[in-house]
C-alpha positions as a Markdown table, in Angstrom:
| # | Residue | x | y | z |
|---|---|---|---|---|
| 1 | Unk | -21.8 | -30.1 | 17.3 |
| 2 | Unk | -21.5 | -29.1 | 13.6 |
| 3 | Unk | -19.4 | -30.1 | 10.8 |
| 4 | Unk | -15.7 | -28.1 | 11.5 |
| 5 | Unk | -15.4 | -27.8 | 8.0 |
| 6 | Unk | -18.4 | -25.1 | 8.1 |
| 7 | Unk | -16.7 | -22.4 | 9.6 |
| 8 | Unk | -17.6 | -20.6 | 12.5 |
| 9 | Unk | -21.4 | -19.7 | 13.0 |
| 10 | Unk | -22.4 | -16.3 | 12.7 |
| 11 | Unk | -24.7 | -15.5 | 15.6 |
| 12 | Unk | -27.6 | -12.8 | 15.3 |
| 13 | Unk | -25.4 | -10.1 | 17.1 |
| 14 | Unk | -22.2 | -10.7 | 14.8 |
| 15 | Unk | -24.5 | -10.4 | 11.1 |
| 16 | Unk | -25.9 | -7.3 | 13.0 |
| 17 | Unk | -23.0 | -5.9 | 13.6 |
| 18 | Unk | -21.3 | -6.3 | 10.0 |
| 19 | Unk | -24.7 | -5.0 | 8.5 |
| 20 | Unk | -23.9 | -1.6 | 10.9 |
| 21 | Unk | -20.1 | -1.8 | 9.8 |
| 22 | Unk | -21.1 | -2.2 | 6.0 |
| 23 | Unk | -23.4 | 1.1 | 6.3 |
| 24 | Unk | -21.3 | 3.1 | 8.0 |
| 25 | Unk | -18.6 | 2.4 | 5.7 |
| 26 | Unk | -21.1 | 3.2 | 2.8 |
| 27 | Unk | -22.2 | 6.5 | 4.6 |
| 28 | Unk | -18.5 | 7.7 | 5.7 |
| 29 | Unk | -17.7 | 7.1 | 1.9 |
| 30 | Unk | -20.8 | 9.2 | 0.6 |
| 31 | Unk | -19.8 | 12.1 | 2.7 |
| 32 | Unk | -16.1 | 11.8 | 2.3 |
| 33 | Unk | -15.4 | 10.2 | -1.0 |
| 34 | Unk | -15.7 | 11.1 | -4.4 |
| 35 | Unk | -19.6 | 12.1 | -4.2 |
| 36 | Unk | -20.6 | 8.9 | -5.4 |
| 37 | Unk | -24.5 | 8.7 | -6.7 |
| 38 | Unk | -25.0 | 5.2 | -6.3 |
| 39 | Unk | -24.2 | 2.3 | -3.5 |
| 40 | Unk | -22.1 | 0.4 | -6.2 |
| 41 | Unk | -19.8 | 3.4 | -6.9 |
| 42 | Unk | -19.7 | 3.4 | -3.4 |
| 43 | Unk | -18.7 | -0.1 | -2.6 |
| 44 | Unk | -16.9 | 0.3 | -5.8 |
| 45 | Unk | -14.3 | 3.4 | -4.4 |
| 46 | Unk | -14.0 | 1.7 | -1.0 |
| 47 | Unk | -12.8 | -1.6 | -2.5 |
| 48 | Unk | -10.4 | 0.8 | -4.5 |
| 49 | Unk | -9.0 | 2.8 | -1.6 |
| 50 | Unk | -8.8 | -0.7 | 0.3 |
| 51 | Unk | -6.8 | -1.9 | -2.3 |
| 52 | Unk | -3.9 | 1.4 | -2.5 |
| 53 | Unk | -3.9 | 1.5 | 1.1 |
| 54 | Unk | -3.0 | -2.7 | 1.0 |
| 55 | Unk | -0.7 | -2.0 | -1.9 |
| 56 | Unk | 0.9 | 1.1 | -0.4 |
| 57 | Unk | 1.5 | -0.8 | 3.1 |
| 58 | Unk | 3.4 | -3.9 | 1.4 |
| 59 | Unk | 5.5 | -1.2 | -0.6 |
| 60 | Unk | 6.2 | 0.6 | 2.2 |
| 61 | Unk | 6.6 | -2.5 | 4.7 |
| 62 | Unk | 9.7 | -3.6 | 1.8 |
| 63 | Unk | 11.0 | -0.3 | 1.2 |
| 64 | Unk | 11.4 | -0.3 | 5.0 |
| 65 | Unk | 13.4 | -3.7 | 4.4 |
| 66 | Unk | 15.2 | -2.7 | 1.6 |
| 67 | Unk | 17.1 | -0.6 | 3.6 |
| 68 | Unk | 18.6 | -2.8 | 5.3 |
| 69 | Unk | 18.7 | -5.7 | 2.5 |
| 70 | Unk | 19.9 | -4.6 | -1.2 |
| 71 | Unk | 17.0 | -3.0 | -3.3 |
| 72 | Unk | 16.2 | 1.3 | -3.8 |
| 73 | Unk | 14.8 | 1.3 | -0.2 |
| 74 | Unk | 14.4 | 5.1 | 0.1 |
| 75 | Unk | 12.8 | 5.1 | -3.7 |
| 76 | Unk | 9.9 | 2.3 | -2.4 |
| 77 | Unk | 9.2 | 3.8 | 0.5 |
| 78 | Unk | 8.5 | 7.0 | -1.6 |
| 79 | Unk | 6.5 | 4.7 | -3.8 |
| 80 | Unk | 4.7 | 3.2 | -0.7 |
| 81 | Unk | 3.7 | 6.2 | 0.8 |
| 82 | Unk | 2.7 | 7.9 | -2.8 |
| 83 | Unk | -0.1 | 5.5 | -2.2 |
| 84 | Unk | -1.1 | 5.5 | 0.9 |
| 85 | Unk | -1.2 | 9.6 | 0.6 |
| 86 | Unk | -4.1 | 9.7 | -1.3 |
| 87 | Unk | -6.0 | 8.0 | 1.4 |
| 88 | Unk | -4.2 | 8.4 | 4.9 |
| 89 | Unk | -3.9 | 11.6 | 6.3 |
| 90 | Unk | -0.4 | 11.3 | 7.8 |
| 91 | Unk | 1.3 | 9.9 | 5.0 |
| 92 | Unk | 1.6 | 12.9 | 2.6 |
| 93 | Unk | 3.6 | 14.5 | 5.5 |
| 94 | Unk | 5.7 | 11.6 | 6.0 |
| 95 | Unk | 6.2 | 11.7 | 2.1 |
| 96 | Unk | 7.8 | 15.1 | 2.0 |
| 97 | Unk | 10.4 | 14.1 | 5.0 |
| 98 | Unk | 11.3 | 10.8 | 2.8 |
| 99 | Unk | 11.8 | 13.0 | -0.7 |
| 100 | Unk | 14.0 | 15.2 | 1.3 |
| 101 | Unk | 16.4 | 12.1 | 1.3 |
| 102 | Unk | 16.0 | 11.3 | -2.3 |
| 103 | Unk | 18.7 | 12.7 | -5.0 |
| 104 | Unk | 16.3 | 15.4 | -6.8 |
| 105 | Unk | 16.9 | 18.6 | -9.2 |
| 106 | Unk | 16.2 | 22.2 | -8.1 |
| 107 | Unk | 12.2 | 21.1 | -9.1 |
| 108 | Unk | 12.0 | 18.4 | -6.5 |
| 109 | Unk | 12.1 | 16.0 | -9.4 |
| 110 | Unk | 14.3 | 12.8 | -8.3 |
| 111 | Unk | 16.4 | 11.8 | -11.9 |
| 112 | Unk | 15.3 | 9.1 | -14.2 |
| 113 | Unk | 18.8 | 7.7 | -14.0 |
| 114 | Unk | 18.8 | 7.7 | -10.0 |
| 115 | Unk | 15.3 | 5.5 | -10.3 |
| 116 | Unk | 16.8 | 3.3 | -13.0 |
| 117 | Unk | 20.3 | 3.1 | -11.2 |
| 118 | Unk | 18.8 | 2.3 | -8.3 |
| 119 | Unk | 16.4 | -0.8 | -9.7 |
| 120 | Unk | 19.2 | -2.5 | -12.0 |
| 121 | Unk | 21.3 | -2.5 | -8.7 |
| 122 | Unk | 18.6 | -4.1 | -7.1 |
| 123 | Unk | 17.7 | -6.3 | -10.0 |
| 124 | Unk | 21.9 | -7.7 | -10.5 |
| 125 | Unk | 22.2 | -8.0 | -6.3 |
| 126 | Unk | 19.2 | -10.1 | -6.0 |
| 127 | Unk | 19.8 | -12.3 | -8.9 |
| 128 | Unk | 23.6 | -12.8 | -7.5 |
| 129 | Unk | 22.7 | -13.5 | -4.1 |
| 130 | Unk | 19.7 | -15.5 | -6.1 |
| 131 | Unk | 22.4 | -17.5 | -8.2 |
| 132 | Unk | 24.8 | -17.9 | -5.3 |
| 133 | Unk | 22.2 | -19.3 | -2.8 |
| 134 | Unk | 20.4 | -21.9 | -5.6 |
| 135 | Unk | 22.4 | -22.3 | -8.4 |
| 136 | Unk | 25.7 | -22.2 | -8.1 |
């Protein structure tokens, strides 16, 4: 019985099966991505889409919180799924339902003051309920 500080063992079938996983992530990239002309740019754009999609999940994940706890929930969620649009199909359509909600001007712009509002709120709640819970 090995060491259990060695992980578990990777069996023929399992390495097989990542090698398969790893090229067809590579070949679904070249035929969908940005025409990449090398591997590395490959490997390169699929570590950055895995990256906005991850960062567009956790902004979405606490905009979905932030409606219910203090923070611009409607504003994060906009944020959260401006990320995951570039990447995930039904997210654009999701974003235009969730602007729809947002305070905006006859362009569909939402107001500078409405973003700003919004995060100082955010910002004075959570350092209150901050302050009341440790400090005072």
């Amino acid at each position: 019985m090995g060491d259990p500080h060695d992980g578990p063992a990777d069996g023929p079938g399992e390495e097989r099966f990542r090698e398969r996983l790893r090229e067809a992530a590579i070949e679904a990239e070249f035929e969908s991505g940005v025409r990449e002309e090398t591997e590395e740019q490959a490997r390169a754009h699929i570590a950055l889409r895995l990256a906005r999609i991850t960062g567009g999940s956790v902004l979405l994940v606490a905009g979905v919180a932030m409606l219910a706890l203090p923070g611009p929930g409607w504003l994060t969620i906009a944020l959260g799924l401006g990320l995951l649009a570039q990447d995930v199909p039904w997210a654009e359509r999701t974003l235009e339902r969730v602007r729809r909600r947002l305070p905006a001007d006859a362009e569909g712009n939402v107001n500078k003051g409405v973003i700003w509002g919004s995060l100082a709120v955010a910002a004075v709640v959570t350092g209150s309920s901050l302050w009341w819970t440790f400090l005072r």
